[in-house]
C-alpha positions as CSV (number, residue, x, y, z in Angstrom):
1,X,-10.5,83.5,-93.0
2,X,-8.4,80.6,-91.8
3,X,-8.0,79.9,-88.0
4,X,-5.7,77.8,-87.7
5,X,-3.0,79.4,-90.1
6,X,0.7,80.9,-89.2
7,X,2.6,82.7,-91.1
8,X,5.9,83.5,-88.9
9,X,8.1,81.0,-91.3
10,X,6.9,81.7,-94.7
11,X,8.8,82.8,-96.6
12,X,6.9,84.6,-98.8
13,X,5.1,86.7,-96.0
14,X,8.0,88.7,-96.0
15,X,7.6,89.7,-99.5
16,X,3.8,90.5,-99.7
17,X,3.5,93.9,-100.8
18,X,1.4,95.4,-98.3
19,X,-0.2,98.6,-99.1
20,X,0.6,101.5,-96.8
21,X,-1.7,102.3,-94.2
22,X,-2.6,106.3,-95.6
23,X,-4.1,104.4,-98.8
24,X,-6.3,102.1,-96.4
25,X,-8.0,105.2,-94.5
26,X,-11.7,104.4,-96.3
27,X,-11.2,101.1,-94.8
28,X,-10.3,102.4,-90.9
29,X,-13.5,104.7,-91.3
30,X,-15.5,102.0,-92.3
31,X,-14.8,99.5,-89.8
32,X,-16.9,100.3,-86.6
33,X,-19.9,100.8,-89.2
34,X,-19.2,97.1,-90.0
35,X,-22.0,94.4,-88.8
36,X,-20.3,93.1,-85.3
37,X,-18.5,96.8,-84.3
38,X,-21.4,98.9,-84.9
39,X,-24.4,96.9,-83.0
40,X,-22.0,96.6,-79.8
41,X,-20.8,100.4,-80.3
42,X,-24.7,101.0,-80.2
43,X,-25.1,99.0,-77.2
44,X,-22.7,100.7,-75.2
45,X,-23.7,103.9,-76.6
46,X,-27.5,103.2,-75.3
47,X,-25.6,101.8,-71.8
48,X,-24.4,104.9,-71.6
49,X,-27.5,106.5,-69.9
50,X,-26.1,105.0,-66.8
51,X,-24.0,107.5,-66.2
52,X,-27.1,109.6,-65.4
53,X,-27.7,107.8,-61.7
54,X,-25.7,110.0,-59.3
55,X,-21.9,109.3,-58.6
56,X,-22.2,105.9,-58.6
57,X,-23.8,105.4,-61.9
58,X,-20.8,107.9,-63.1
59,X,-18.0,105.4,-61.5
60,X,-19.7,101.8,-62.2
61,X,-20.8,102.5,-65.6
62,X,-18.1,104.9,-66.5
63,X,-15.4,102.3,-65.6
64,X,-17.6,99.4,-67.1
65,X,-17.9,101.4,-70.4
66,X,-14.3,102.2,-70.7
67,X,-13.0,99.1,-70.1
68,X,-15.7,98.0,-72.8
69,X,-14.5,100.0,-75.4
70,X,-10.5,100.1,-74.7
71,X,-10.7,95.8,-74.8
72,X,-12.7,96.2,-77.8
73,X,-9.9,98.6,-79.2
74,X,-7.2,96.2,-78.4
75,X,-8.7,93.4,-80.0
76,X,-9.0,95.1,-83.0
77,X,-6.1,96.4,-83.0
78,X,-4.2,93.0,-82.4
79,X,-6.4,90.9,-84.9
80,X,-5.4,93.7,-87.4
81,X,-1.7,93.3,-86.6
82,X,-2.0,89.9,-88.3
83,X,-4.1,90.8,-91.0
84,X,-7.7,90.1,-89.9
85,X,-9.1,93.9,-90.6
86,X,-13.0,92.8,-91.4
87,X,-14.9,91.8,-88.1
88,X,-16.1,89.1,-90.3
89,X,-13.0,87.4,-90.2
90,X,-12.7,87.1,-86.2
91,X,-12.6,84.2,-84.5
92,X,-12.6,82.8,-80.7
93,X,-9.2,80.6,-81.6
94,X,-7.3,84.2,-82.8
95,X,-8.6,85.9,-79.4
96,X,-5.6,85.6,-76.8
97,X,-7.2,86.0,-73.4
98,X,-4.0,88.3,-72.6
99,X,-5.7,90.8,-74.2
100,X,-8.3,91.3,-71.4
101,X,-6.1,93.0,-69.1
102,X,-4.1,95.1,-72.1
103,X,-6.6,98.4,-70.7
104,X,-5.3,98.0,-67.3
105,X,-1.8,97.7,-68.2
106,X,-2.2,100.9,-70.9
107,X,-3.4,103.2,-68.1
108,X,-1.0,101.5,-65.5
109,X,1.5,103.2,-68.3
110,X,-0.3,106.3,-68.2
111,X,-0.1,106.5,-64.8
112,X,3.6,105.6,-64.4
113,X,4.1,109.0,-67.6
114,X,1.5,111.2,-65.8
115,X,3.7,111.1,-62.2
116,X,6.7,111.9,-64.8
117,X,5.6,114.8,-66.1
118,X,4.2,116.2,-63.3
119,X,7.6,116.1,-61.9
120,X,9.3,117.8,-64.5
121,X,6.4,120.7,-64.6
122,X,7.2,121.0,-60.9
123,X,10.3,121.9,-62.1
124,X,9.4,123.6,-65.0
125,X,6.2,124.6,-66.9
126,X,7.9,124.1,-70.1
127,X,9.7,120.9,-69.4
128,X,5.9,119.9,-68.2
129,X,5.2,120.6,-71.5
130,X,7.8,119.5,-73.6
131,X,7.2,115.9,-71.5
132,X,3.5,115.9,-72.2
133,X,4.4,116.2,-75.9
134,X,6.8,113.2,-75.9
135,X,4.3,111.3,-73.6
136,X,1.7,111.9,-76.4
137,X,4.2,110.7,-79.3
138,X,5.2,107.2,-77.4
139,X,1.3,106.7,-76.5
140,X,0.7,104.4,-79.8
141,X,4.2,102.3,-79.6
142,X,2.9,101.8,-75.7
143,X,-0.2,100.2,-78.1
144,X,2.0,98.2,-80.0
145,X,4.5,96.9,-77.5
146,X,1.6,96.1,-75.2
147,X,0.1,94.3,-78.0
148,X,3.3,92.7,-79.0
149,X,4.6,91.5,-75.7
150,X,1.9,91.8,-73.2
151,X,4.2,93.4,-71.0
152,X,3.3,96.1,-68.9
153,X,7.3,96.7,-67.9
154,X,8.3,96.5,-71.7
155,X,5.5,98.8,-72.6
156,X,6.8,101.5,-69.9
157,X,10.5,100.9,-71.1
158,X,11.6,104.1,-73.5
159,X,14.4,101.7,-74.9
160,X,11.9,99.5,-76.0
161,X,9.3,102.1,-77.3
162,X,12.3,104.0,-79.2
163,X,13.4,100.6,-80.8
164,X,9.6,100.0,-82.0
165,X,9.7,103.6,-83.7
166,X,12.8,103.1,-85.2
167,X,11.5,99.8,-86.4
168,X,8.7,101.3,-87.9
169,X,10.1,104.3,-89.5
170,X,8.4,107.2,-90.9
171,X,5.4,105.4,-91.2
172,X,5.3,106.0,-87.3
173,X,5.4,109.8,-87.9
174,X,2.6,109.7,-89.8
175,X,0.3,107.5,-87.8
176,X,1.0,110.2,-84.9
177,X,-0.2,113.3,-87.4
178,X,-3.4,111.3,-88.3
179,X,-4.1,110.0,-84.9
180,X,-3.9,114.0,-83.8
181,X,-6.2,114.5,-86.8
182,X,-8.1,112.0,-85.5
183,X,-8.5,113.5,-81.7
184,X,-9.0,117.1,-83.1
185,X,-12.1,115.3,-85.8
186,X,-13.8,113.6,-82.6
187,X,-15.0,117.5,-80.9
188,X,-15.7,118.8,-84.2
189,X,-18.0,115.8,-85.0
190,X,-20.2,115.9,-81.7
191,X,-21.0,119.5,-82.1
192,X,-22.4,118.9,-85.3
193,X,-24.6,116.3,-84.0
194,X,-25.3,117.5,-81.1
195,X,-26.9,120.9,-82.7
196,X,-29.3,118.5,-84.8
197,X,-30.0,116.3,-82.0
198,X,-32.8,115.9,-79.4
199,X,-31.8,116.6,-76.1
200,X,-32.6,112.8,-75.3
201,X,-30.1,111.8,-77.2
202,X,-27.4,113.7,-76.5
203,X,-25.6,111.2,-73.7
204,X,-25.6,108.2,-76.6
205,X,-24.7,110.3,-79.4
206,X,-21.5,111.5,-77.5
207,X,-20.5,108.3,-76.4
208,X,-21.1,106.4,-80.2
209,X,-18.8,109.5,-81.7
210,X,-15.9,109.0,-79.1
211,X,-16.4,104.9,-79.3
212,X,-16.4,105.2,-83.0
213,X,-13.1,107.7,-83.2
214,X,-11.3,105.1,-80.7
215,X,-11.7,102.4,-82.8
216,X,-10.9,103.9,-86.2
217,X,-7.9,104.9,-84.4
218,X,-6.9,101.2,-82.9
219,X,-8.0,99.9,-86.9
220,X,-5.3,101.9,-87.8
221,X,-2.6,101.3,-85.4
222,X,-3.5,97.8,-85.8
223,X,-2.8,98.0,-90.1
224,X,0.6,99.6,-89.2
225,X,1.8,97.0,-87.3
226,X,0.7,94.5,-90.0
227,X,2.3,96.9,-92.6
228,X,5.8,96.1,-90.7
229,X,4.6,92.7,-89.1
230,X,8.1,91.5,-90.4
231,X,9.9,94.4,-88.1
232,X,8.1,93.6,-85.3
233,X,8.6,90.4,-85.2
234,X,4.5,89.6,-86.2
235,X,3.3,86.3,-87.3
236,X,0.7,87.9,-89.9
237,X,-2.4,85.2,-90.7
238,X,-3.8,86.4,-93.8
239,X,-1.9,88.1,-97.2
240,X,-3.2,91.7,-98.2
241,X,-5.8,91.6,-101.1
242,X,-4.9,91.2,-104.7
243,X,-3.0,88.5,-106.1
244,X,0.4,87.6,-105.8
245,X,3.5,89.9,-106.2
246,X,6.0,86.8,-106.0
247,X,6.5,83.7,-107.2
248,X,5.0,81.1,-104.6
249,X,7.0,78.2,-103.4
250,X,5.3,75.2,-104.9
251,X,5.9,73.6,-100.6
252,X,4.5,76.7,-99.2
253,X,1.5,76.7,-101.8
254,X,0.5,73.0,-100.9
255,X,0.6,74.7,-97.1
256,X,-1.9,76.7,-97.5
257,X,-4.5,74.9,-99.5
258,X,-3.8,72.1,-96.3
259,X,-3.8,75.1,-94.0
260,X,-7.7,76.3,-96.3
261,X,-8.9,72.9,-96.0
262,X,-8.5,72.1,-92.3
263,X,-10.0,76.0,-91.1
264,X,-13.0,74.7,-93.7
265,X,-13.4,72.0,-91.6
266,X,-13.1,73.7,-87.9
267,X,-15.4,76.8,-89.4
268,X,-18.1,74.2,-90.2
269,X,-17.4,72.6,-86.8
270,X,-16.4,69.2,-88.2
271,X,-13.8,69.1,-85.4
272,X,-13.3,65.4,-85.7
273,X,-12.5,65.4,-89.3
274,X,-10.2,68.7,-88.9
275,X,-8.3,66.5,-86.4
276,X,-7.9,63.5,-88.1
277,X,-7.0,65.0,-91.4
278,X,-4.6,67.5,-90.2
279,X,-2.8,64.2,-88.2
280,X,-2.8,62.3,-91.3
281,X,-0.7,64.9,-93.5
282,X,1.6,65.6,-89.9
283,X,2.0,61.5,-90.1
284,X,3.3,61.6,-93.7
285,X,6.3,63.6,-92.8
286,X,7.5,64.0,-89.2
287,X,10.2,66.5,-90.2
288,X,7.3,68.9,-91.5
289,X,6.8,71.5,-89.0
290,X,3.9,73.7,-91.2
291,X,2.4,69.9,-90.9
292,X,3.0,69.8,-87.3
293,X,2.1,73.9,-86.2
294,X,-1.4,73.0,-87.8
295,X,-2.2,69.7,-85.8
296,X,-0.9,71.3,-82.6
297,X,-3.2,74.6,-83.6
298,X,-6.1,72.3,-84.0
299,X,-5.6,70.0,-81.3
300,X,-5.6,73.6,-79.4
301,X,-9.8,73.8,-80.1
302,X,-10.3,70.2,-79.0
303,X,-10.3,68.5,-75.4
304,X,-7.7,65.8,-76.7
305,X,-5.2,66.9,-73.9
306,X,-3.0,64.1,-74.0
307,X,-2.7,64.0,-77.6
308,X,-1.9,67.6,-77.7
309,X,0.5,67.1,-74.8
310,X,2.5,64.4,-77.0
311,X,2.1,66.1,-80.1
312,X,4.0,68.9,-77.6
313,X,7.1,66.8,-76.4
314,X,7.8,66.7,-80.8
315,X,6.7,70.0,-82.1
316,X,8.4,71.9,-79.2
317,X,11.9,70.6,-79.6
318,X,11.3,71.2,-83.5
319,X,10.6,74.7,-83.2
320,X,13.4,75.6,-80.9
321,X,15.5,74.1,-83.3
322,X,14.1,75.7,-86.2
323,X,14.8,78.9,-84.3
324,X,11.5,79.8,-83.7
325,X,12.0,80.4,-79.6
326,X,9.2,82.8,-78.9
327,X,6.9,79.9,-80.8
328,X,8.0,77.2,-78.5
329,X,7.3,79.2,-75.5
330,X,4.0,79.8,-76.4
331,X,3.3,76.1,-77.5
332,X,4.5,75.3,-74.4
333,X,2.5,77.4,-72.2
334,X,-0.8,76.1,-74.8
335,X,0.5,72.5,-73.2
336,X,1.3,73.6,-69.7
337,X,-2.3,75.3,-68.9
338,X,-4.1,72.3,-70.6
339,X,-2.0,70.4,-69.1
340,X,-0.6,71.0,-65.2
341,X,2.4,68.0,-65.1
342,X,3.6,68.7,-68.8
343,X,6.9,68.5,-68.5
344,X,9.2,68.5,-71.6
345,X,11.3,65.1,-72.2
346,X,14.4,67.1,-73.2
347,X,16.5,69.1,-70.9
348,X,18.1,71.2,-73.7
349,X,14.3,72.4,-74.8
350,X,13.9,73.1,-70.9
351,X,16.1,74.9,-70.9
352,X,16.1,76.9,-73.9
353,X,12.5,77.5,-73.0
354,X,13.5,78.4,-69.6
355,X,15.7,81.3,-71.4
356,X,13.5,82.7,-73.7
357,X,10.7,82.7,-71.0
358,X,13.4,85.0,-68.9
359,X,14.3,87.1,-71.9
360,X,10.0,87.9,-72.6
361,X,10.0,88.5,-69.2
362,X,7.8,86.0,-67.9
363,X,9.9,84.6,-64.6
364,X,6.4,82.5,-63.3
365,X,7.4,80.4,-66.8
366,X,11.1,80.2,-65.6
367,X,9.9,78.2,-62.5
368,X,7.8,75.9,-63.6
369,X,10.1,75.2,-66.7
370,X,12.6,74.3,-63.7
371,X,10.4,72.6,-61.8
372,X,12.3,69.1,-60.9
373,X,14.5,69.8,-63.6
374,X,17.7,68.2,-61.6
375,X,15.8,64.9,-60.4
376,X,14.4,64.8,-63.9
377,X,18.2,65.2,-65.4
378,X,20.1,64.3,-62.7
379,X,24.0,64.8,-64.3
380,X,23.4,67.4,-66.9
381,X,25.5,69.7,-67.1
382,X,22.6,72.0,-67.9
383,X,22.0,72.2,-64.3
384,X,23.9,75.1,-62.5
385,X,22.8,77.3,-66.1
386,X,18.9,76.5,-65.0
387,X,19.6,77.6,-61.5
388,X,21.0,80.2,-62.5
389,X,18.1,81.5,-64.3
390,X,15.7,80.4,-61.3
391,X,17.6,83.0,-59.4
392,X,17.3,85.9,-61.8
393,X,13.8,85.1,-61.8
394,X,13.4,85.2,-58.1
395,X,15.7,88.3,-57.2
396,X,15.5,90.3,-60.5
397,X,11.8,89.0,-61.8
398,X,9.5,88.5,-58.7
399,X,11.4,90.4,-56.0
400,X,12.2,87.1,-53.8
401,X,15.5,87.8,-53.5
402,X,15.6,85.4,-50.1
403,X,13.9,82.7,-52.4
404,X,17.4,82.8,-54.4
405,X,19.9,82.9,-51.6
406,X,18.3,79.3,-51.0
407,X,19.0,78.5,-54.4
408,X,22.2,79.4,-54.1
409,X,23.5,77.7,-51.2
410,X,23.0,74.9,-52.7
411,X,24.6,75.8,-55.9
412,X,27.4,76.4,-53.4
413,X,27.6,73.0,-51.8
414,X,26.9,71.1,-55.5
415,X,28.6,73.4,-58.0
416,X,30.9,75.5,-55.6
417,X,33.7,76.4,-58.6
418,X,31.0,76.3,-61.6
419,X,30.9,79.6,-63.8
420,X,26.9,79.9,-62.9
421,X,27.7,79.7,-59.4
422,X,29.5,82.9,-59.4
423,X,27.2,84.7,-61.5
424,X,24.2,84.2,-59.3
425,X,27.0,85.2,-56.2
426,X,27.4,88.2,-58.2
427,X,23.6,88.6,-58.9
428,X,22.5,88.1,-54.8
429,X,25.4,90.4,-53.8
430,X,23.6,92.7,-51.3
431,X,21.6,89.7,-49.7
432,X,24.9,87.7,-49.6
433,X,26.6,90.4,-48.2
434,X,24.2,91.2,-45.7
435,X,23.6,87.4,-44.2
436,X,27.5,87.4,-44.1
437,X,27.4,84.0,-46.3
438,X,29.7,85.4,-49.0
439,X,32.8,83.7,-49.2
């Protein structure tokens, strides 16, 4: 498996002719019997006699193991998403440590559906019902938008979860049907054991049937989203198995056996020779940006902070322009928590940035990406748009409204007529209205 591939803008990822995830189901069945899944499944499983010391043994380990398994879930279900379905395969470089608090954010989700339906079976029993039922059908697109954005509001948006369904299709229908199969198997499966069992071994035995049935079902989820990786907007890291359905673009070819020969290196922890030969072939064609996605990947593994950093300040700007927004952003934050002062060399990537960290909901990003933006670019007309977006951050992102009537006033005395201006006067209505400031 390659660590330091990306797929996003090849071509040919787009055509591979993935098989659909009901002729995979061996393979989803399989996988928490697989090497790394099954010894920590039969760790947890043996943790599991904590639950035996009174109510606090209950609530410590209870908590401890269901955060265990759930962040375990995710992971697998994420790695899947690009392709990585053999635990073999994973690596510390394809872990995002967003992930970690995916579990929290999936109940917070739960919680925010449970108070809705319990309002509506106030109301009504059957409504109560009827919303339990649609609760149960949106639970795995809450999966895959949490996986995909890492965004709590986005994953508790019906607008976004109906546009990942209809993204997905009637694949999305079945998954449901199977993961119902799935929950109706786990019951059936601990009785058997249990009436075979020693008494002993009851409390492990229940635990390794429900962590085994959670992570078939995340393997699974997971494989959809790689199935339709192109729909949702997925950068998928490794093709499906068998050879080629489509002719292979001699460019994109010579990618890959670059992209195979640099994860050789890192795998056998030759870092300084994954480094230096992944600089050389960015060196021989600064216009190259598979050339420049890998150096910046592995530069990501290494300490070299101030290379990285510069490597940034080109690779950046190349990927905006390329299109490739959501990319940028994240190459940016890669520099950014490396590297405190990065600050981009371009006002135009700042601020592109700047709006496609607003749009991914992410209005922390929107401030730092303004961050002395005017002294740094003192006369660009840039400037009112930025402010602009520092005040939707504050008043419609972070709830600090107050924090944007500053902002303003001084949009007012500097831009008074600009088009900005009286978009964010629109925006801060209610506050304006209420200091009396609005002219």
């Amino acid at each position: 498996m390659n660590s330091v591939r990306g797929t996003r803008h090849d071509a040919n990822a787009s055509e591979w002719k993935i098989a659909p995830f009901w002729q995979k189901l061996n393979s989803f069945f399989l996988f928490p019997l697989q090497a790394e899944p099954l010894f920590y499944a039969l760790v947890l499983s043996v943790c599991s006699y904590g639950l035996m010391f009174g109510l606090i043994g209950i609530f410590a380990v209870g908590l401890g193991l269901t955060l265990a398994v759930s962040r375990y879930a995710f992971k697998v279900a994420a790695l899947a998403s690009r392709g990585i379905t053999h635990s073999s395969d994973f690596r510390a470089s394809h872990v995002d440590e967003a992930w970690k608090w995916l579990p929290w954010k999936f109940f917070g989700v739960l919680f925010f559906f449970g108070i809705f339906v319990g309002l509506l079976a106030r109301q009504s029993m059957t409504l109560g019902v009827v919303a339990n039922l649609v609760v149960a059908f949106l639970v795995p697109a809450v999966w895959i938008v949490l996986i995909n954005t890492h965004s709590l509001r986005s994953a508790a948006n019906p607008f976004e979860l109906l546009a990942t369904i209809f993204g997905i299709g009637k694949s999305y229908l079945l998954l449901c049907c199977f993961l119902f199969l799935l929950q109706q198997g786990s019951p059936m499966v601990m009785v058997m054991l249990l009436k075979v069992a020693a008494p002993v071994l009851v409390l492990p035995l229940v635990s390794f049937v429900v962590i085994y049935f959670t992570w078939v079902m995340a393997a699974m989820i997971g494989y959809v989203m790689y199935q339709h990786h192109a729909a949702l907007d997925i950068d998928p890291v490794q093709a499906p198995d068998g050879p080629s359905t489509v002719q292979v673009d001699p460019v994109v070819q010579e990618a890959r056996r670059r992209d195979a020969v640099v994860a050789r290196l890192v795998q056998d922890n030759s870092m300084d020779e994954a480094v230096n030969q992944a600089r050389a072939w960015q060196r021989e064609d600064y216009e190259s940006l598979p050339d420049h996605r890998r150096y910046f990947r592995v530069l990501k593994l290494t300490e070299r902070v101030d290379a990285l950093a510069e490597l940034g300040q080109r690779f950046i700007p190349m990927l905006i322009a390329r299109q490739c927004a959501g990319e940028a952003l994240e190459a940016w934050v890669s520099c950014a928590k490396r590297k405190p002062d990065f600050r981009l060399d371009s006002a135009q990537a700042s601020y592109d940035l700047a709006q496609q960290a607003w749009k991914a909901g992410k209005p922390k990003y929107v401030l730092l990406l303004a961050r002395e933006f005017e002294k740094r670019f003192a006369g660009s007309s840039l400037i009112p748009p930025m402010l602009e977006l520092v005040v939707r951050a504050y008043k419609q992102g972070l709830e600090q409204p107050m924090q944007g009537v500053h902002v303003y006033m001084r949009m007012k005395q500097r831009f008074p007529e600009h088009a900005a201006t009286r978009e964010v006067e629109w925006v801060l209505r209610d506050e304006l209205e209420m200091l009396g400031a609005k002219s």
